[in-house]
Each structure stands twice: as structure tokens, then as C-alpha cells.
C-alpha positions, 0 to 999 in steps of 0.5 A, a space after each residue: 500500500 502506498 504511503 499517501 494511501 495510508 495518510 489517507 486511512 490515518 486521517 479517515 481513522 481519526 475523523 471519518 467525517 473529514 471532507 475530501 477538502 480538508 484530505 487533499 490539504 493533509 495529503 498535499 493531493 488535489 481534491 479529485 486525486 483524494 475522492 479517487 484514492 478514496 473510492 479505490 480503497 473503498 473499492 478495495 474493502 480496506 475502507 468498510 464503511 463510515 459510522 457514527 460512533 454513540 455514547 452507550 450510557 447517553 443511549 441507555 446501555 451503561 453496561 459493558 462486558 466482556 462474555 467468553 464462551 466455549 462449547 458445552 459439548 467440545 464435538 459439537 460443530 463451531 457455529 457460534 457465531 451463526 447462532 449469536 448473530 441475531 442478538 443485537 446485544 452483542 457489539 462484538 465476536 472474536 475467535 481467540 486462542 486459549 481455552 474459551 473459544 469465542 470473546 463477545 463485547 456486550 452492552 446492556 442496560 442494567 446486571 438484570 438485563 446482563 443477566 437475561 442476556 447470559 442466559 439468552 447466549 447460553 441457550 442459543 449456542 449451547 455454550 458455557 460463559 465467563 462474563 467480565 464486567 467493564 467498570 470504565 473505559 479511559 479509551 477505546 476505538 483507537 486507530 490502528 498505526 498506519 503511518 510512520 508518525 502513527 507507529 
């Protein structure tokens, strides 16, 4: 990948709504060079998309954990995620190494509601969980090293 491309990702990954305008002035590149880097990236599937990013607790889901899973039954076959899918609950999954198999990202309500999501996992995939419970975030959501000056 091209040096100007990742200046591009860089200031895209700190601020995904900067203007092609205010692109081209980082990048020293002109406004249409910009739009087209940016379309090819997005072309590529490096870009996936632009979102907003919300305040949990301003959108009534103060409550952050961490839920590991791993199969009650080891023979049975690996679709976890095919079958969490559906539970909007869940922000995140990833596969990890280690004895769980799966690490979730939750955001609820309240611990009864963590609660009732548990169970909900539990049921759907047929897993046994290991939930930790976020008590603050000093940060998250950092981008990832993409230039020079990042790393």
C-alpha cells in the first residue's frame, strides 16, 4: 500500500467525517486525486464503511462486558457465531486462542438485563460463559498505526 494511501486511512481513522477538502490539504493531493484514492480503497474493502460512533450510557446501555464462551459439548460443530448473530446485544465476536473459544463485547442496560442476556447466549449456542464486567473505559476505538508518525 502506498504511503499517501495510508495518510489517507490515518486521517479517515481519526475523523471519518473529514471532507475530501480538508484530505487533499493533509495529503498535499488535489481534491479529485483524494475522492479517487478514496473510492479505490473503498473499492478495495480496506475502507468498510463510515459510522457514527454513540455514547452507550447517553443511549441507555451503561453496561459493558466482556462474555467468553466455549462449547458445552467440545464435538459439537463451531457455529457460534451463526447462532449469536441475531442478538443485537452483542457489539462484538472474536475467535481467540486459549481455552474459551469465542470473546463477545456486550452492552446492556442494567446486571438484570446482563443477566437475561447470559442466559439468552447460553441457550442459543449451547455454550458455557465467563462474563467480565467493564467498570470504565479511559479509551477505546483507537486507530490502528498506519503511518510512520502513527507507529
Amino acid at each position: 500500500m502506498e504511503e499517501i494511501d495510508r495518510q489517507i486511512l490515518a486521517s479517515l481513522a481519526r475523523d471519518g467525517r473529514m471532507s475530501f477538502t480538508d484530505l487533499a490539504k493533509e495529503t498535499g493531493l488535489s481534491v479529485s486525486a483524494v475522492h479517487q484514492r478514496v473510492r479505490r480503497l473503498q473499492k478495495r474493502g480496506v475502507v468498510k464503511g463510515f459510522t457514527a460512533q454513540l455514547d452507550s450510557e447517553q443511549i441507555g446501555l451503561p453496561l459493558t462486558a466482556f462474555v467468553s464462551i466455549k462449547p458445552i459439548d467440545p464435538a459439537a460443530p463451531d457455529d457460534a457465531p451463526d447462532r449469536l448473530t441475531g442478538i443485537t446485544a452483542i457489539e462484538a465476536c472474536h475467535s481467540v486462542a486459549g481455552e474459551e473459544s469465542y470473546i463477545l463485547k456486550v452492552r446492556v442496560a442494567s446486571p438484570n438485563a446482563l443477566e437475561n442476556l447470559l442466559q439468552e447466549i447460553r441457550a442459543a449456542a449451547n455454550v458455557a460463559t465467563r462474563t467480565t464486567v467493564v467498570l470504565s473505559t479511559p479509551w477505546e476505538g483507537r486507530p490502528p498505526p498506519l503511518t510512520a508518525q502513527d507507529a
